[in-house]
C-alpha positions, 0 to 999 in steps of 0.5 A, a space after each residue: 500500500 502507498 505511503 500517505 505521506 509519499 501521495 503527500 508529497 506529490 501534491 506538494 507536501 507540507 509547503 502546500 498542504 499546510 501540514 505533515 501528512 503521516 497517516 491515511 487519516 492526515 490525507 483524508 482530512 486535507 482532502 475532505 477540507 479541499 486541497 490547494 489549488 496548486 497542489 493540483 497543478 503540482 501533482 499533474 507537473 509530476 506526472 505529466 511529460 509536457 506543460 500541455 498535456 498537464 494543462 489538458 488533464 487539469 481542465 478535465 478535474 477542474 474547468 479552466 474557469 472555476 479553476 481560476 476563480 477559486 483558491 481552493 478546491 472542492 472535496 471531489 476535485 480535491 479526491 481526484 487530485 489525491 488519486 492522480 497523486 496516489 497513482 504518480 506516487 504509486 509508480 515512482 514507487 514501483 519504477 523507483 525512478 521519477 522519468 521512467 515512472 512518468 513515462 509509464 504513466 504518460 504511454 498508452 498501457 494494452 490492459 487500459 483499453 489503450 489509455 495510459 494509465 494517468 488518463 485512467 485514472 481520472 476515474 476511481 476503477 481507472 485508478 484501481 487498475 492502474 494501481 493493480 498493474 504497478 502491484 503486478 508489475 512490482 511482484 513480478 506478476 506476468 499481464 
């Protein structure tokens, strides 16, 4: 299972969230509160290849209009972010490398339909099966 505080610091980390995050329960309560607006735009500069494709994956969480509005993120953009955050963190974790696990995340994946697996997980079951692919690719479980 992935880190609370590694998702954490994905989205920025204490700089951004305003506190350490050392439980699931510390995550849960800076989402259920709204997450900073930045720290979307953060967690999509981590996981993204290119300044426009984040931009792109950023309008689809939030519309580009309520996203310069607002300062703060409501509770369900809020738990995208933290999925996508979760995700990112989850293949650093599996690739141990920031590039190698971008990339991952950014090419299109056989087992998604084609989707790579950033794209995936916009959705919550999108983010499980990108989630249970890392898992089979860490224990070296064959596709």
């Amino acid at each position: 299972m992935m880190q609370p505080g590694h998702v954490a610091d994905v989205m920025g980390g204490v700089a951004i969230l305003g506190s350490r995050v050392l439980s699931t329960q510390d995550l849960e309560a800076a989402v259920v509160t709204g997450l900073p607006k930045r720290a979307l735009r953060l967690t999509l500069a981590r996981g993204c290849a290119s300044a426009q494709h984040a931009r792109a994956l950023l309008y689809r969480v939030v519309s580009e209009a309520t996203y310069k509005r607002r300062s703060r993120l409501t509770a369900a953009e809020s738990e995208r972010t933290e999925r996508l955050a979760r995700v990112i963190a989850a293949a650093e974790y599996v690739w141990d490398n920031r590039d190698d696990a971008r990339e991952w995340l950014t090419k299109p994946h056989p087992e998604l339909e084609g989707r790579p697996p950033l794209e995936a997980a916009l959705t919550e079951l999108g983010a499980r099966r990108a989630e249970e692919l890392l898992d089979r690719l860490f224990y070296g479980i064959p596709a």
